[in-house]
Each structure stands twice: as structure tokens, then as C-alpha cells.
matplotlib code that plots the C-alpha trace (Angstrom):
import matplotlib.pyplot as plt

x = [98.2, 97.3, 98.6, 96.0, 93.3, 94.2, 94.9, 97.9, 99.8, 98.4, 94.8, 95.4, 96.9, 94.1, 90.8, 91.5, 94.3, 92.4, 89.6, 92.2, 94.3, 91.2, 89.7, 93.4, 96.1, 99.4, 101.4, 102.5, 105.7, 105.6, 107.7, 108.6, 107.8, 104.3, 103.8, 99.9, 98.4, 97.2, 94.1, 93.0, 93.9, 92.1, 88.8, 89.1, 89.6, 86.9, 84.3, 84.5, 84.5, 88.2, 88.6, 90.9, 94.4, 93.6, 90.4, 92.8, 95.6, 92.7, 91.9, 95.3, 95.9, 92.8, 94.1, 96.9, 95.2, 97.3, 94.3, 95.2, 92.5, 94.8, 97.6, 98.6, 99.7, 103.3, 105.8, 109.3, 111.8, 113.1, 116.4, 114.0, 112.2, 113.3, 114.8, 114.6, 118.4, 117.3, 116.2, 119.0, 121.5, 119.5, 120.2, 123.9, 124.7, 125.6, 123.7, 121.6, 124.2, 126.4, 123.9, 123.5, 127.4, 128.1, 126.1, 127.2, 130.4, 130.1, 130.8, 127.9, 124.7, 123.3, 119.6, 116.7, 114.5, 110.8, 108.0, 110.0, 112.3, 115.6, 115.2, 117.9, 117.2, 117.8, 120.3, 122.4, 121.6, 122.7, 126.1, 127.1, 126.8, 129.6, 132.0, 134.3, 134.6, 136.9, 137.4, 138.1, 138.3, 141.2, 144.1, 144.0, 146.6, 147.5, 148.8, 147.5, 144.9, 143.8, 139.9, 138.3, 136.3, 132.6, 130.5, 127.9, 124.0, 121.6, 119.2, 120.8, 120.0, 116.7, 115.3, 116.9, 114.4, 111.8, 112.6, 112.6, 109.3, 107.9, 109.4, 107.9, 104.7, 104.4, 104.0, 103.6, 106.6, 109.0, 109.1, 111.8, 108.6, 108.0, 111.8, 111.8, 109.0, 110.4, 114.3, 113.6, 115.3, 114.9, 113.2, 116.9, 118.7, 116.2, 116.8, 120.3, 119.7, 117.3, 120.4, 122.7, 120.2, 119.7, 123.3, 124.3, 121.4, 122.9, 126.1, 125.3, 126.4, 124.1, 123.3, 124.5]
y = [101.4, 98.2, 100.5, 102.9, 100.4, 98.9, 95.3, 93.2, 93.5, 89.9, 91.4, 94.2, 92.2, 89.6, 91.5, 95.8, 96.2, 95.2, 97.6, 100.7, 100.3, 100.5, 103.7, 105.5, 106.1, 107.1, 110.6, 111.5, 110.3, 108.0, 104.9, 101.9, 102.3, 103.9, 106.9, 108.1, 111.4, 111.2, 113.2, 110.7, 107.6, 109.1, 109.1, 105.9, 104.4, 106.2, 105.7, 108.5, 109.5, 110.4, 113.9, 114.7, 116.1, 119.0, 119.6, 119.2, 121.6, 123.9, 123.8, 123.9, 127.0, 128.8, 128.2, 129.7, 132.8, 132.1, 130.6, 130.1, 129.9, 127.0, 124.9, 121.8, 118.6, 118.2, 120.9, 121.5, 120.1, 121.6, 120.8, 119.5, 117.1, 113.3, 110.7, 107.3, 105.4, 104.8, 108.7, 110.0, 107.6, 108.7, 112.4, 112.0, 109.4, 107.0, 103.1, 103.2, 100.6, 103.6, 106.0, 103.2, 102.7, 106.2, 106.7, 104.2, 105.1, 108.8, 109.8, 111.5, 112.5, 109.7, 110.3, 109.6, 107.6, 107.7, 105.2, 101.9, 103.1, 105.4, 108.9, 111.6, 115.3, 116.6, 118.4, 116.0, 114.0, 117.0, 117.3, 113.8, 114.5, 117.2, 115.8, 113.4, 110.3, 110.2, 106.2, 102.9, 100.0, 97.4, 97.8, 95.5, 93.2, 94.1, 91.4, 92.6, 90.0, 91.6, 92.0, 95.2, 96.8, 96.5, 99.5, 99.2, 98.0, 100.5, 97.8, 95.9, 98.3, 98.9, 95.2, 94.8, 97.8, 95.9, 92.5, 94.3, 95.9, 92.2, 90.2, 93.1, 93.0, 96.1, 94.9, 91.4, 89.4, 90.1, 88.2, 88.0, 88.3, 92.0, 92.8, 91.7, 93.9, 96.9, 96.7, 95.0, 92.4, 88.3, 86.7, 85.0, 88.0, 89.5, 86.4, 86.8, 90.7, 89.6, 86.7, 89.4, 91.8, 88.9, 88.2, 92.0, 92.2, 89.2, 90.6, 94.1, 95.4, 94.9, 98.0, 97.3]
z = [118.8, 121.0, 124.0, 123.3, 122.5, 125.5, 123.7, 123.4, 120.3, 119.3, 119.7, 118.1, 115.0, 114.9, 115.8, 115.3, 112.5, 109.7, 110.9, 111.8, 108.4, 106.6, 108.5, 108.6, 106.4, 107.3, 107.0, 103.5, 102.7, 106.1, 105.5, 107.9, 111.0, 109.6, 111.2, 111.8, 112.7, 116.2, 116.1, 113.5, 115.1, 118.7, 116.9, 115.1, 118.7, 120.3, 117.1, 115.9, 111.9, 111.1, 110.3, 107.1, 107.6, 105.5, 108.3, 110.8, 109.8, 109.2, 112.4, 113.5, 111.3, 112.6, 116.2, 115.7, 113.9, 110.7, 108.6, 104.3, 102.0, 100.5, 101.8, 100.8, 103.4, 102.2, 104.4, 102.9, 104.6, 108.1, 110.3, 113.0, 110.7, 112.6, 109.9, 110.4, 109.4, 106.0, 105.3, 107.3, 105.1, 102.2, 103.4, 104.4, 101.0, 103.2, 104.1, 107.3, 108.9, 109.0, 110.3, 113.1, 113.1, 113.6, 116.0, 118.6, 117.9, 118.7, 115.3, 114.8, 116.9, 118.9, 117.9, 120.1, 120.9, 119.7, 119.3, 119.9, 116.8, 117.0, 114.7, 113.6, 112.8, 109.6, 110.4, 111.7, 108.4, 106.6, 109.1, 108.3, 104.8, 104.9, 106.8, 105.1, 106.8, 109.2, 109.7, 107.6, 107.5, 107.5, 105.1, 102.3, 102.8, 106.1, 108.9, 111.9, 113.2, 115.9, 116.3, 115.2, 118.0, 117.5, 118.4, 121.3, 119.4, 121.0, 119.9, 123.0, 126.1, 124.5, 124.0, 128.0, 128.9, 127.8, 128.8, 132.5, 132.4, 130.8, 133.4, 136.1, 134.7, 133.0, 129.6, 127.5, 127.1, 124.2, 121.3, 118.2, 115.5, 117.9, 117.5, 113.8, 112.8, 115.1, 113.7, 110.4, 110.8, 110.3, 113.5, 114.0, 114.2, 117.0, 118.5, 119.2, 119.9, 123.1, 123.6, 124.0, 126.1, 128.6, 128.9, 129.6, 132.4, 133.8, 133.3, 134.9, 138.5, 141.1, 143.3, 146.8]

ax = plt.figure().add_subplot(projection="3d")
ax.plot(x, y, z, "-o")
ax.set_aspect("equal")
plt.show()
């Protein structure tokens, strides 16, 4: 949003969210991150009333030459529909950490990457929910004391993305309360995700 008011996220927070929360609501069923229609969130920003989503998938429907005389906002749900880790655990009966876990670890589809935030399709929500699990953890009791290997934190590569395009200019600098809100998680544990992002760009090969 402060991208396409042409704001910092600071500005936006202080002087325009009040204002845009007020004037838009989010999708049906949209849970953290919010998600908002962007027809609706075009015309807020240019000053514009906000059309309705029941106007706008009218308008959709007549473009398409498929016009109902009624049709509710909520669609059934479809393989392609993207699941954040919480709905895709809640899909799969499994805790988001493992949708993360799983992920990383190539035990499952790797997701992509949309609006700061990492999504699943349904279908590979569904997938992961009929396989039986193929891993686990250490034996109880057992002596071996050797570490368990860690899977690679997408969070990682994506906070060092950033931290390059701040320290080139092409965005304001990172901070943990940005990460916090974006992974939900405390301001210290963003922290040591931009510690570790800093440490593997100092750490990466150098073109030569």
C-alpha cells in the first residue's frame, strides 16, 4: 500500500492507514497478511468512491458475457486457491511450522512467493494431507548426540533481498518491527533472521 501511495511504510502507518482501513475492507475470509481487492484499493488511492465487490464481479461477469442475476462473493474452494502456512496446515492437519518445515526441506512443494509473504496452492495443501509423513524426529532415548540438520529458513534469502535493494537505494532500510509484522514473529526473532541474512551475504561468493 505505501508503494502505491508512493509513501514510506512509516507514512503510510501514521498519516493514510487510518484513512484506507476505514474506506476498504478486506476479501472475505482474508486473514493475516490482509489481503484487499485491488480495484478497490486503486480508487481509494486516486479519490475515488470504492466500488462494492458485488459491483465489481458484476462487471467482471458482464465482461466475460457470463452475467447472473445473483451471485454471492464467497467461491467454493479450488486447487489453485493460495494458502498461507496457517490455512495450508489447517488444510493438510498439520502446524504451519511444518508447512514451513517441509517446504525447505523438499518434502513438499516449495510455494511461492507473493506480496512479501510465502503462499501454497490448495492442492498441495490437500497432497500433504494424504501422504503420511515420511520423517521423525529423534528416538526417545536414543544416544546419538550428533546435531540434527536444520532445514534452510526461506525467511533468510528473502530479508538478504531486501537488505540489498535498501543498502542500493531501492527501498527504505529494513527494520525487525517490518519483519515482525510480515513473518509474525517477536521483533527479537526478526532480529536474528536479518543477523543471519547479513551474515550469509557476507558469507556468499563473490563473482570474479
Amino acid at each position: 500500500m505505501a508503494q502505491l501511495a508512493g509513501v514510506s511504510l512509516a507514512t503510510w502507518r501514521r498519516r493514510h492507514h487510518a484513512a484506507f482501513v476505514a474506506a476498504v475492507h478486506p476479501l472475505p475470509g482474508s486473514q493475516r497478511p490482509v489481503i484487499y481487492d485491488a480495484a478497490q484499493v486503486e480508487a481509494h488511492l486516486a479519490g475515488e468512491q470504492v466500488p462494492t465487490l458485488a459491483a465489481l464481479i458484476a462487471a467482471e461477469d458482464q465482461a466475460a458475457g457470463t452475467v447472473e442475476d445473483e451471485r454471492g462473493t464467497t467461491l467454493p474452494p479450488h486447487p489453485s486457491d493460495l494458502l498461507s502456512d496457517q490455512e495450508a496446515g489447517a488444510v493438510a492437519k498439520v502446524s504451519a511450522s511444518t508447512i514451513r518445515a517441509d517446504a525447505a526441506a523438499g518434502r513438499m512443494d516449495a510455494g511461492m512467493e507473493r506480496h512479501g509473504r510465502r503462499w501454497w496452492t490448495r492442492a498441495a495443501a490437500e497432497e500433504r494431507a494424504d501422504r503420511q509423513p515420511q520423517y521423525k524426529g529423534r528416538t526417545t532415548g536414543s544416544k546419538d548426540k550428533a546435531p540434527r540438520s536444520r532445514p534452510e529458513d526461506h525467511r533468510v534469502a528473502e530479508v538478504a533481498t531486501e537488505l540489498a535493494a535498501a543498502e542500493a537505494g531501492r527501498r527504505v532500510p529494513v527494520t525487525a518491527a517490518e519483519l515482525a509484522e510480515r513473518y509474525e514473529v517477536s521483533e527479537r526473532t526478526a532480529e536474528r533472521i536479518m543477523a543471519r541474512a547479513r551474515a550469509a551475504a557476507t558469507s556468499a561468493p563473490t563473482a570474479e
